[in-house]
C-alpha positions in Angstrom: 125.0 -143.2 130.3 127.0 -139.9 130.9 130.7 -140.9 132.1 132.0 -138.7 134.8 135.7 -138.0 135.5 136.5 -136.2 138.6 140.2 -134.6 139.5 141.5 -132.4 142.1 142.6 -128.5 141.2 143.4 -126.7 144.1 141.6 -128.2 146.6 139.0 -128.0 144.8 137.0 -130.8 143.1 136.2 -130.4 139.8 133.5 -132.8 137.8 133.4 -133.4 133.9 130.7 -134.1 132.0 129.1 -133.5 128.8 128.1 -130.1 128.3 128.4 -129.4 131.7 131.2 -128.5 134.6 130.6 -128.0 138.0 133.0 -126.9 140.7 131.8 -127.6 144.3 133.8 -125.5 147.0 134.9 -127.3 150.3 134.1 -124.4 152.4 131.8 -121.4 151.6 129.0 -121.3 150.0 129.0 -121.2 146.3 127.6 -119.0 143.6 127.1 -119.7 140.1 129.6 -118.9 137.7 129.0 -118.8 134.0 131.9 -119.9 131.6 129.8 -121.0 128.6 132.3 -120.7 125.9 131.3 -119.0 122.5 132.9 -118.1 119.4 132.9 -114.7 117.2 133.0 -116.1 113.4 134.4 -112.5 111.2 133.2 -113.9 107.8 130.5 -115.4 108.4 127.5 -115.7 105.5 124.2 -116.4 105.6 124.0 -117.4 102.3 126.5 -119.0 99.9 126.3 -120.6 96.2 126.3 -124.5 95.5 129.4 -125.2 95.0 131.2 -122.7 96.4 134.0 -123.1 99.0 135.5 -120.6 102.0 137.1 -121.3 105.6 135.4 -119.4 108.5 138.0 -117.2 110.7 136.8 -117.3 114.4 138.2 -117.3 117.7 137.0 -118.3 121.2 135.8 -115.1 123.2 136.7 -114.1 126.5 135.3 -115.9 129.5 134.8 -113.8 132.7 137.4 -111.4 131.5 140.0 -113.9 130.9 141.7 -114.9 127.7 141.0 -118.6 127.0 142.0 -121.1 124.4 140.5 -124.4 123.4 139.4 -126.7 120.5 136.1 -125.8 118.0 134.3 -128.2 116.3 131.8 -127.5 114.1 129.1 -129.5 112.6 126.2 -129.9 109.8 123.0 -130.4 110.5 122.7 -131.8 106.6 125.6 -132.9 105.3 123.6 -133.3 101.7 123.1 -129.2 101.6 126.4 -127.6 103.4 129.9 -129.7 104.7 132.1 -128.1 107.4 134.7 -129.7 109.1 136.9 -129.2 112.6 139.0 -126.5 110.6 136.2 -124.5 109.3 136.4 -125.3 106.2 132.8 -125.6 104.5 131.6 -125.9 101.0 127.8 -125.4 99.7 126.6 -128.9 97.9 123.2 -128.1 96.7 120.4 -125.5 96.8 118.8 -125.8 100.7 118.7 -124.4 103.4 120.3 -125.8 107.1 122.1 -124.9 110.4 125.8 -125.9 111.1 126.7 -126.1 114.8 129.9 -125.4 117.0 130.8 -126.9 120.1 134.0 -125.1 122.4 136.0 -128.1 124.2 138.0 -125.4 126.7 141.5 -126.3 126.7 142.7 -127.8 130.4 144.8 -124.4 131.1 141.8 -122.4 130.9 139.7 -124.2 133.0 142.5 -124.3 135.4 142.6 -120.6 134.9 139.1 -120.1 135.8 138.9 -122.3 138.5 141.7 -120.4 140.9 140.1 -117.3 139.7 136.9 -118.7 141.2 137.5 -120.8 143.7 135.1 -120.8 145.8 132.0 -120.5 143.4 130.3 -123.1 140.9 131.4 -123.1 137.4 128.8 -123.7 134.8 128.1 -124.2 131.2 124.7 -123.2 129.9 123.8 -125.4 126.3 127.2 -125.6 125.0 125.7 -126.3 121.2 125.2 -122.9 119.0 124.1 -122.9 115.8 123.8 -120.8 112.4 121.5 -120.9 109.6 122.7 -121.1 106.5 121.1 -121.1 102.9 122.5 -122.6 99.5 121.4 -121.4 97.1 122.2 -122.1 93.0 124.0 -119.2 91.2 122.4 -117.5 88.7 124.6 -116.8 84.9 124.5 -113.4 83.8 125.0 -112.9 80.4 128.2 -110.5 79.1 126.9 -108.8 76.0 129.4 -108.1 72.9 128.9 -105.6 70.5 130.8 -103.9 67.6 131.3 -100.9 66.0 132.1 -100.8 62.5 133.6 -97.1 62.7 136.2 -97.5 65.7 136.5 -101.6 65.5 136.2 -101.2 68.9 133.8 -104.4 70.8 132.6 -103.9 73.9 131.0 -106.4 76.5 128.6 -105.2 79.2 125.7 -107.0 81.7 123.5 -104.5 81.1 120.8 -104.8 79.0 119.6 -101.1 79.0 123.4 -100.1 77.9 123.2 -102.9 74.9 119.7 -101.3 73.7 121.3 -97.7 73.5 124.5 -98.5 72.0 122.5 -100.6 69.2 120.3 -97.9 68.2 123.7 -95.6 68.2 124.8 -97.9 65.3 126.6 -100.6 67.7 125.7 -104.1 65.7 125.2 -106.8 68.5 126.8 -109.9 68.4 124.7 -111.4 70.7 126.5 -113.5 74.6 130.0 -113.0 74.6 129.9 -116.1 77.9 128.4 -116.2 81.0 129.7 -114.4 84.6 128.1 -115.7 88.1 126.1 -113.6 89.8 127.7 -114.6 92.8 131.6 -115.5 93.4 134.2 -114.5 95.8 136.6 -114.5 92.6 138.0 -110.9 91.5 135.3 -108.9 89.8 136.3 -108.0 86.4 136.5 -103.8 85.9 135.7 -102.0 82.8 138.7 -99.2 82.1 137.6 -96.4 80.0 140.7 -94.1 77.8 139.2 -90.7 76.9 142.0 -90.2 74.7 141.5 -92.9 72.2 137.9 -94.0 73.3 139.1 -97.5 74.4 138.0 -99.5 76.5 140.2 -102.2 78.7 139.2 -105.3 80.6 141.0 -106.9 84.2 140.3 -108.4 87.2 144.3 -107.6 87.9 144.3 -105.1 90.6 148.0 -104.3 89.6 146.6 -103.5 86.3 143.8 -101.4 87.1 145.7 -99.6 89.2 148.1 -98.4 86.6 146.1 -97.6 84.0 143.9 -95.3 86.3 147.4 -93.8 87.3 148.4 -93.1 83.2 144.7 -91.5 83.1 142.3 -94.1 82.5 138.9 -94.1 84.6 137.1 -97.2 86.1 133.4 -97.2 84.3 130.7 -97.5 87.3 130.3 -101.3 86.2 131.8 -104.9 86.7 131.4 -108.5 86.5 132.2 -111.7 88.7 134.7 -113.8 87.0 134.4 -117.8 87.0 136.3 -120.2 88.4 139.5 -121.0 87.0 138.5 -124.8 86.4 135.8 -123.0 83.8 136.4 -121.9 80.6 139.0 -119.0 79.9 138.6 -115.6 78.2 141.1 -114.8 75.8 143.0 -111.7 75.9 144.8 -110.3 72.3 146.4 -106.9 71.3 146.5 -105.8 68.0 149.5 -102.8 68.4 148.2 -101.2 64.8 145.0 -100.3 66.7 143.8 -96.8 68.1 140.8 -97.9 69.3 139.5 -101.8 69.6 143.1 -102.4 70.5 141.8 -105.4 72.7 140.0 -108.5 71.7 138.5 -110.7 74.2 137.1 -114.4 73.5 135.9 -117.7 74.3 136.6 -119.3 71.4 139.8 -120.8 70.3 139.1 -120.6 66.5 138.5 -116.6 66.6 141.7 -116.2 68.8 144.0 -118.1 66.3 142.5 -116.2 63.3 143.2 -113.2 64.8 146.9 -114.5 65.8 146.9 -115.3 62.4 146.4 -112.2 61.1 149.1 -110.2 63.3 147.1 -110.1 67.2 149.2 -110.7 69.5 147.9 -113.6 72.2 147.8 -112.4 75.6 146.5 -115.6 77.5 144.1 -116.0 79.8 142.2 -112.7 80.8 139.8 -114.4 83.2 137.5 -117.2 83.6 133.4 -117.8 82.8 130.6 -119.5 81.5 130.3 -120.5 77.9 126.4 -121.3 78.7 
């Protein structure tokens, strides 16, 4: 059973009910009035990776020209693939695909607002429910190559498979996965920073960082990768100030970073986070 509440604006009566409003004027004749309220979501995605979190930024569109305000609440068809609560706040739980739903409860000033703005005509909301699809899907590991070179003692990591093959038969001995970067994160993607001068090459996901070294002359290589979590495993970062080229090391493992702080590196911390598999 639908509960109705009725109250006066106006001289106007105005009846509530679920999904639907209606205004009936005491005089003339009335025409309908649409003031279906939707929302505009700017970072909305179709598809996001399990486990991966974000809050949608919306806001409630105009209504007949008029500014309105009221409360959005948002739900999930299947709870199992995709959460979202009143906020916006959503997280992908496993691979799947389903539809999360809003519904805009107009706040009482802006119904008042419409209603002396039409007074004499019938307000009405059309479905109220509108939904989006969205997809979860599992993110896929790309592996970071590492390879050496026994002239400069320079390593160098890279996704590419094609740039791994050339550099090995250019005399670069490959030492195989260096770790693993998603193939999909909204973390900071990690830059590659090339220095003609000493043929170095730099890693960061620090924009301050990259930005200053591409002032003192450096240039961004046309390639990057998306850094982990920081709840995975960390990538070291060490500087060996005796070096011209090769002057940064950069590690998963805990063992090869103490020998090399044993042996005069100097630790940097973390550089960034990914996969060890």
């Amino acid at each position: 059973m639908i509960k109705k509440s009725t109250k006066v604006v106006l001289g106007t009566v105005v009846t509530f009910c679920t999904g639907l409003l209606l205004s009936f004027p005491t005089i003339s004749q009335a025409k309908e009035v649409d003031i279906t309220p939707e929302i505009t979501i700017s970072n909305y995605q179709e598809e996001v990776v399990v486990g991966s979190t974000g809050k949608y930024s919306y806001k409630i569109n105009d209504i007949q020209g008029e500014a309105v305000t009221g409360e959005v609440f948002f739900s999930s068809e299947d709870a199992e693939i995709f959460t979202i609560d009143k906020l916006g706040n959503w997280q992908g739980k496993k691979a799947g695909e389903t539809i999360f739903t809003y519904y805009v409860k107009l706040s009482e000033a802006s119904l008042k607002k419409l209603a002396e703005k039409f007074p004499d005509d019938t307000l009405i909301t059309k479905e109220v429910a509108k939904g989006f699809s969205v997809q979860v899907i599992e993110d896929k590991k790309i592996p970071i190559y590492r390879l050496y070179n026994k002239n400069s003692g320079e390593h160098l990591y890279t996704p590419i498979e094609s740039e791994r093959d050339n550099l090995k038969k250019l005399g670069w001995k490959s030492e195989g996965v260096a770790w693993y970067a998603p193939q999909a994160s909204k973390n900071a993607a990690v830059a590659r920073l090339y220095n003609p001068n000493a043929g170095d090459h730099f890693y960061t996901s620090d924009s301050s960082e990259i930005n200053y070294l591409v002032s003192v002359g450096w240039s961004k290589d046309a390639l990057s990768f998306a850094t982990a979590g920081k709840e995975d495993s960390a990538v070291y970062r060490l500087y060996n100030p005796n070096a011209h080229a090769g002057a940064h090391h950069y590690t998963l493992s805990t063992t090869e970073r103490d020998q090399l702080i044993a042996v005069g590196w100097k630790d940097e911390g973390t550089a960034f986070n990914a996969y060890i598999k």
